[in-house]
N, C-alpha and C positions, 0 to 999 in steps of 0.2 A: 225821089230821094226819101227814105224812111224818116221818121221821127224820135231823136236820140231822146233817152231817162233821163230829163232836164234835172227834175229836183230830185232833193233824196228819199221823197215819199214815190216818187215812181221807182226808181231806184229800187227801194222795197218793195215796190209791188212786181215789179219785172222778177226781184230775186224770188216772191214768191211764188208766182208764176212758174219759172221755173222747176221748183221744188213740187209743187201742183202736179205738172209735167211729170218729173221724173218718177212720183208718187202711183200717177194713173200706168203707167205704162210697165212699172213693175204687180200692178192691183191686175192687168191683162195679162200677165205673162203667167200670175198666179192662178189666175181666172183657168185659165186655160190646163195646166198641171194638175188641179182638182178635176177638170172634168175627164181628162184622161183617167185618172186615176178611179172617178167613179165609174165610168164605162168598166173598166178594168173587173171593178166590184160585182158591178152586177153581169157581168158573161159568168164570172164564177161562181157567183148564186143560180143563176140560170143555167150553167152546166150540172149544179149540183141536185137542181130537182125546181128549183121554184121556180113558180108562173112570176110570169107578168103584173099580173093582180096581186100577188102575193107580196111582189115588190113595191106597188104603186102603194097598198094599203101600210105598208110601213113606214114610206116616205111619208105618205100625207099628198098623193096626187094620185091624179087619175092614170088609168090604164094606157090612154092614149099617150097622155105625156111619155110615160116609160119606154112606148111604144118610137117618137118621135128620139129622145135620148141617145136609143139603140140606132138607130135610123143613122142620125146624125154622126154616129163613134163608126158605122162601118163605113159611113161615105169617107170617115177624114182617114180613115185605115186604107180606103183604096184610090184614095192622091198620096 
């Protein structure tokens, strides 16, 4: 048997708890929207002529990174 929000300071913590929750799970949903959208960015920079490097140097990360990014946007493209 669970443990019911006795007082009204749990009470508030349960409700903010909640809000926490519902907070996180739309911050994921976002999460997720951006990096579509940046995969999106960079195929179209990289159809258009740039490297990898050329990418990596604009972000502020390495080659490899951009290299794993890419990786990652065609794995979730082919589930």
């Amino acid at each position: 048997m669970g443990k019911q929000a006795e007082t009204a300071e749990h009470q508030e913590m349960i409700a903010r708890l909640k809000e926490v929750r519902a907070a996180t799970i739309e911050a994921a949903r976002r999460m997720t929207e951006l990096a579509r959208e940046r995969g999106r960015i960079m195929e179209a920079l990289l159809a258009d002529g740039f490297s990898q490097a050329d990418l990596a140097r604009e972000l502020g990360v390495t080659r490899q990174a951009i290299q794993k990014m890419i990786a990652v946007g065609a794995e979730r493209r082919a589930n």
